[in-house]
C-alpha positions in Angstrom: 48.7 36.5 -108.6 47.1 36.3 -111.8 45.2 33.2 -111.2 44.3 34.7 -107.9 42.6 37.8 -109.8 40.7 34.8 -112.4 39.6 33.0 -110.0 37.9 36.0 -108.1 36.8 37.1 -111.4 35.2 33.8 -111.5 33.3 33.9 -108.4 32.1 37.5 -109.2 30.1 36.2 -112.3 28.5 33.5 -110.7 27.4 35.7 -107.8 26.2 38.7 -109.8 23.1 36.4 -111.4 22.8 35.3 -107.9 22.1 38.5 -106.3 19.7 39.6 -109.2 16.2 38.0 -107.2 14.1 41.5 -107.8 13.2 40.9 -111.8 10.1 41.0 -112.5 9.6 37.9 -115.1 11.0 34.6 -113.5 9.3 32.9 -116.3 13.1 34.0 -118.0 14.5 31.9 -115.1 16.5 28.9 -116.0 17.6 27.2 -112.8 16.8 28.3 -109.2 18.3 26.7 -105.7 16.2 27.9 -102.8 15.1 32.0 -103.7 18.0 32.5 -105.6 17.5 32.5 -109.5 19.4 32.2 -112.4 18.4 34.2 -115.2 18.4 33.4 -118.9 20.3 36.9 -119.7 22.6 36.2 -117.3 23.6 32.4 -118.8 23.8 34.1 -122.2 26.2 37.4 -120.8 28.4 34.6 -119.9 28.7 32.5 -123.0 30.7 33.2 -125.9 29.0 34.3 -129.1 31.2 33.0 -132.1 30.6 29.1 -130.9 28.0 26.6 -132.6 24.7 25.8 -131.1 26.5 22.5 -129.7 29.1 24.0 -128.4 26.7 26.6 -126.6 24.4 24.0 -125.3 27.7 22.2 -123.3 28.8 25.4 -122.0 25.4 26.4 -120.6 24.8 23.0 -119.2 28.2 23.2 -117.5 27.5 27.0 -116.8 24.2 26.0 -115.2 26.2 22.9 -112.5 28.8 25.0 -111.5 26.0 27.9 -110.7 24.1 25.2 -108.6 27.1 23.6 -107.0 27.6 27.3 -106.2 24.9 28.4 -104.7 24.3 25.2 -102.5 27.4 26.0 -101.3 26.6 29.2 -100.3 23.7 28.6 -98.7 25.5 26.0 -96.2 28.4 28.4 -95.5 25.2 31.1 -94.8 23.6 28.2 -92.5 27.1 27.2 -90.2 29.3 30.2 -90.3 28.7 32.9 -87.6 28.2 37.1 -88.3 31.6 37.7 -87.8 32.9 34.5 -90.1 30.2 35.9 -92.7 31.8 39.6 -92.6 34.0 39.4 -95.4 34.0 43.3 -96.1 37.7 43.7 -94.8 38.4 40.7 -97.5 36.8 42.1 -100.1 38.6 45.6 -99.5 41.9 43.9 -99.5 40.6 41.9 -103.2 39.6 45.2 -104.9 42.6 47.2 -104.1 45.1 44.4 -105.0 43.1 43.7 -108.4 43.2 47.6 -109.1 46.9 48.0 -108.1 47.7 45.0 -110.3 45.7 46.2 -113.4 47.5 49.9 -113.2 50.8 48.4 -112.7 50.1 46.0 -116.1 48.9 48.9 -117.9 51.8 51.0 -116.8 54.1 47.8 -117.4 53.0 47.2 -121.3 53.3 50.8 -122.1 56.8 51.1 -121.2 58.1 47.7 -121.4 61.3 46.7 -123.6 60.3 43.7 -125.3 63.7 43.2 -127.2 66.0 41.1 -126.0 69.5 40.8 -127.6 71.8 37.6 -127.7 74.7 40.3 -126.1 71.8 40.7 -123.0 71.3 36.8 -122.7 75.1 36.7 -123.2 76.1 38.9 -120.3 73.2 37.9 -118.0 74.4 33.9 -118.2 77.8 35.1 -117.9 77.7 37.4 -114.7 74.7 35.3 -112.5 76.9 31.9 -113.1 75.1 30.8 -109.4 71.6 31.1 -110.9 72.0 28.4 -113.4 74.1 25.1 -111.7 72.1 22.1 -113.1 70.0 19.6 -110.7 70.0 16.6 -112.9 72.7 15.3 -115.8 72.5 16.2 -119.4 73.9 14.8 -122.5 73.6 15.4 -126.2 73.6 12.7 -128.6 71.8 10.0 -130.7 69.0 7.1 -129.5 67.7 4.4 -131.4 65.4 1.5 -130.6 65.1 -1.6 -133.5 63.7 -4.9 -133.0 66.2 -7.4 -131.4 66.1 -9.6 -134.4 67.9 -6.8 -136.5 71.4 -7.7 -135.5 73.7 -4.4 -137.3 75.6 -3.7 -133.9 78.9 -3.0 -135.2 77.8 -0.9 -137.9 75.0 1.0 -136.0 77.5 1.6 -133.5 80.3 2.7 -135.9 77.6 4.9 -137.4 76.2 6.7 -134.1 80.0 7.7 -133.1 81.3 9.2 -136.1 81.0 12.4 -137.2 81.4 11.9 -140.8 78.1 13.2 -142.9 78.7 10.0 -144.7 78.0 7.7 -141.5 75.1 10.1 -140.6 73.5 9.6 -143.7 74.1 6.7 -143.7 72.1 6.0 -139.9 69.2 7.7 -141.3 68.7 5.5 -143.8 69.3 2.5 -141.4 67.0 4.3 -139.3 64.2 4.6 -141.8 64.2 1.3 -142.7 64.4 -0.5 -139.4 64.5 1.9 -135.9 61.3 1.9 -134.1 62.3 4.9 -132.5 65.2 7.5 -133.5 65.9 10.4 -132.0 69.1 12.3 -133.3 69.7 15.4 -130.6 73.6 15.9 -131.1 72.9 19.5 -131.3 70.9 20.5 -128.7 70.8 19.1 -124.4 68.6 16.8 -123.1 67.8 15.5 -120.1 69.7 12.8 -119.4 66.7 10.9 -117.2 64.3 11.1 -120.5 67.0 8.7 -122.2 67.8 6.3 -119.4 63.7 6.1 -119.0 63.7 4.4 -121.8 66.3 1.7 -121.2 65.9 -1.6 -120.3 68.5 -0.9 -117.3 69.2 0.8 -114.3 72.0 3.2 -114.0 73.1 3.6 -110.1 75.8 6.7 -110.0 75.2 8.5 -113.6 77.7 11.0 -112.7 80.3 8.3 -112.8 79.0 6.4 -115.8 78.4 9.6 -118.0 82.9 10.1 -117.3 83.7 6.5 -118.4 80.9 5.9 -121.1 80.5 7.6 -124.2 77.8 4.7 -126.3 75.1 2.5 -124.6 74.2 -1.1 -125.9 71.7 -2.7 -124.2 68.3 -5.3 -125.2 65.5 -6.8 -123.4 63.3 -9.6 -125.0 62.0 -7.4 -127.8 64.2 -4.7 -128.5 67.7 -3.2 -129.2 69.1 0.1 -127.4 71.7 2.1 -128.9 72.7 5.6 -127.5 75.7 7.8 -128.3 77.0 10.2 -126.2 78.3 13.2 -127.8 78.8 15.8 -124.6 77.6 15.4 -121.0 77.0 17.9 -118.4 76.4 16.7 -114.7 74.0 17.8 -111.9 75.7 20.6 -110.4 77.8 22.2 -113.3 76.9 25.5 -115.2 74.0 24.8 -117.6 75.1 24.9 -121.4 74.0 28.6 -122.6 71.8 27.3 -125.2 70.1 24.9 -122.7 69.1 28.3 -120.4 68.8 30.8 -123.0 65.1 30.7 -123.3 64.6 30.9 -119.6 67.4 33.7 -119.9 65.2 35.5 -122.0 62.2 35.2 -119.6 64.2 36.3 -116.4 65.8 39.6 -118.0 61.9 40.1 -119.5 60.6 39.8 -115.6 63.7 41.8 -114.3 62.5 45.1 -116.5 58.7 44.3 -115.4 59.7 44.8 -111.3 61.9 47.3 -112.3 59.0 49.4 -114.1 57.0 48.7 -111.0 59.4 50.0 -108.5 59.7 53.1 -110.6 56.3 53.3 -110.7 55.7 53.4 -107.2 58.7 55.5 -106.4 57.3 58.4 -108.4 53.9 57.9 -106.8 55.1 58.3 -103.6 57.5 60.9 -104.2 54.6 62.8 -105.9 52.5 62.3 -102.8 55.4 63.2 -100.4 55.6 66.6 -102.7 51.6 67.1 -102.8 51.9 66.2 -99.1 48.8 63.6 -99.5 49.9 61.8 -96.9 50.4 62.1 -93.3 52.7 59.8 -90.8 51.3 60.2 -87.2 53.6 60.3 -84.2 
C-alpha cells in the first residue's frame, strides 16, 4: 500500500509542473514537450536543498528525463485512448480517499501504538502459533572453513571443529588466521543450510537424510579444502529454533497491534455515526 501511495505521489509532482502552461515568463522554462512546459521553480521545488552543486546538477538532469519521458507518454495515451478510457475521475476518487484513510489510520496508529515488545510476548507468541513457523528449507549451526589444498592439517582441523573445548577453539582461530581463506564460526546462531552447501565443491541429493547421519563435512576440488562441522540441524518442516524467528516474532506481534488499532478505529467511527445517525441504509 505504501508504495502504491509513493508512487502516486510521484506522478502528482510530475504532473503539477505540467499543468502550470498559463505563467507569464517562459523565458524561466527549462524543458518543454509540445505546449507543456517545465518550469525552473518547479525543478527547484523538487530537489533537495542540503546537496552539493554536483549532486543537484545529476538530480535535475535526471529530474528533467523522467519529466520528458513523462509527458511524451502522456501525450500518446491523450492521442489513442478514447473519452471514456481518458475519464479517470472515478480513479482518482478511489486514490484520494484511500491515501486519506491511510494517512488518518497512521496518525491514529503512531499515537497509540505499543512499541515494546517483551521476550515473555515473543515467548508466548512462538509458543502458542507453533503452525506459523514450520521451516521450508534445513538449518544447521556450526563451523566452515576453506584453506588452500596444499595445507594438509585434516586431522587436527577436524579434531579442532568438533570439540567443544575453549582450548581447541582457540586453538582453530589461530589455525584460521594463519591459513583459512574463508572462516565462518556460527555455532551459536542458525543458518541456512543451502548458504553452506553453496559453497561446496559437491552436490548433496536428500539433505534431510545426510544432515541425520553426518555431523563434519570434508571435501576438496583442485584448489581448495572444505571443512564444516555440524553442531545442531533442524530440517525443512520442523518448528523453527526461537532465536532463528524471534526477530520476525517481534515484527508480527508489532503488525498484530497495528490492525488491531485500526479495527478499533473504525469500530468507534461507525458506532459514532450509527449514534449521530450520519448514515442511512436504503431498503
Amino acid at each position: 500500500m505504501r508504495n502504491i501511495f509513493l508512487a502516486l505521489a510521484g506522478i502528482v509532482i510530475l504532473f503539477t509542473a505540467c499543468q502550470k502552461e498559463n505563467k507569464g515568463n517562459r523565458k524561466n522554462a527549462v524543458a518543454k514537450v509540445g505546449d507543456k512546459y517545465l518550469y525552473r521553480e518547479d525543478l527547484a521545488s523538487a530537489l533537495p536543498n542540503d546537496i552539493n552543486s554536483t549532486d543537484s546538477t545529476r538530480l535535475a538532469t535526471d529530474y528533467i528525463q523522467r519529466w520528458i519521458h513523462q509527458e511524451l507518454i502522456l501525450q500518446k495515451a491523450e492521442e489513442n485512448l478514447t473519452p471514456e478510457q481518458k475519464n479517470v475521475e472515478h480513479e482518482l476518487q478511489e486514490y484520494r480517499a484511500s491515501l486519506l484513510i491511510h494517512k488518518y489510520q497512521e496518525e491514529w496508529v503512531r499515537q497509540r501504538l505499543d512499541t515494546v515488545v517483551t521476550e515473555k510476548d515473543i515467548r508466548d507468541f512462538y509458543d502458542h502459533n507453533p503452525e506459523k513457523f514450520n521451516l521450508n528449507q534445513d538449518l544447521i549451526q556450526g563451523i566452515y572453513m576453506e584453506v588452500p589444498k596444499e595445507v594438509d592439517h585434516s586431522r587436527e582441523i577436524k579434531k579442532w571443529m568438533l570439540s567443544n573445548k575453549s582450548e581447541d577453539i582457540s586453538a582453530l582461530e589461530v589455525f584460521s588466521f594463519q591459513y583459512a581463506t574463508k572462516y565462518d564460526n556460527f555455532s551459536d546462531k542458525w543458518m541456512e543450510f543451502s548458504r553452506i552447501e553453496s559453497r561446496l565443491p559437491m552436490e548433496i541429493i536428500n539433505t534431510d537424510r545426510f544432515l541425520r547421519r553426518n555431523n563434519f563435512i570434508e571435501t576438496t576440488d583442485s584448489v581448495s579444502a572444505y571443512y564444516v562441522a555440524i553442531k545442531d540441524f533442524r530440517v525443512k518442516g520442523e518448528k523453527a529454533p526461537f532465536n532463528f524467528v524471534k526477530d520476525r516474532i517481534e515484527n508480527l506481534i508489532l503488525n498484530s497491534r497495528k490492525m488491531e488499532l485500526i479495527k478499533e478505529l473504525e469500530k468507534k467511527i461507525y458506532e459514532k455515526g450509527e449514534e449521530d445517525n450520519l448514515f442511512t441504509i436504503m431498503k
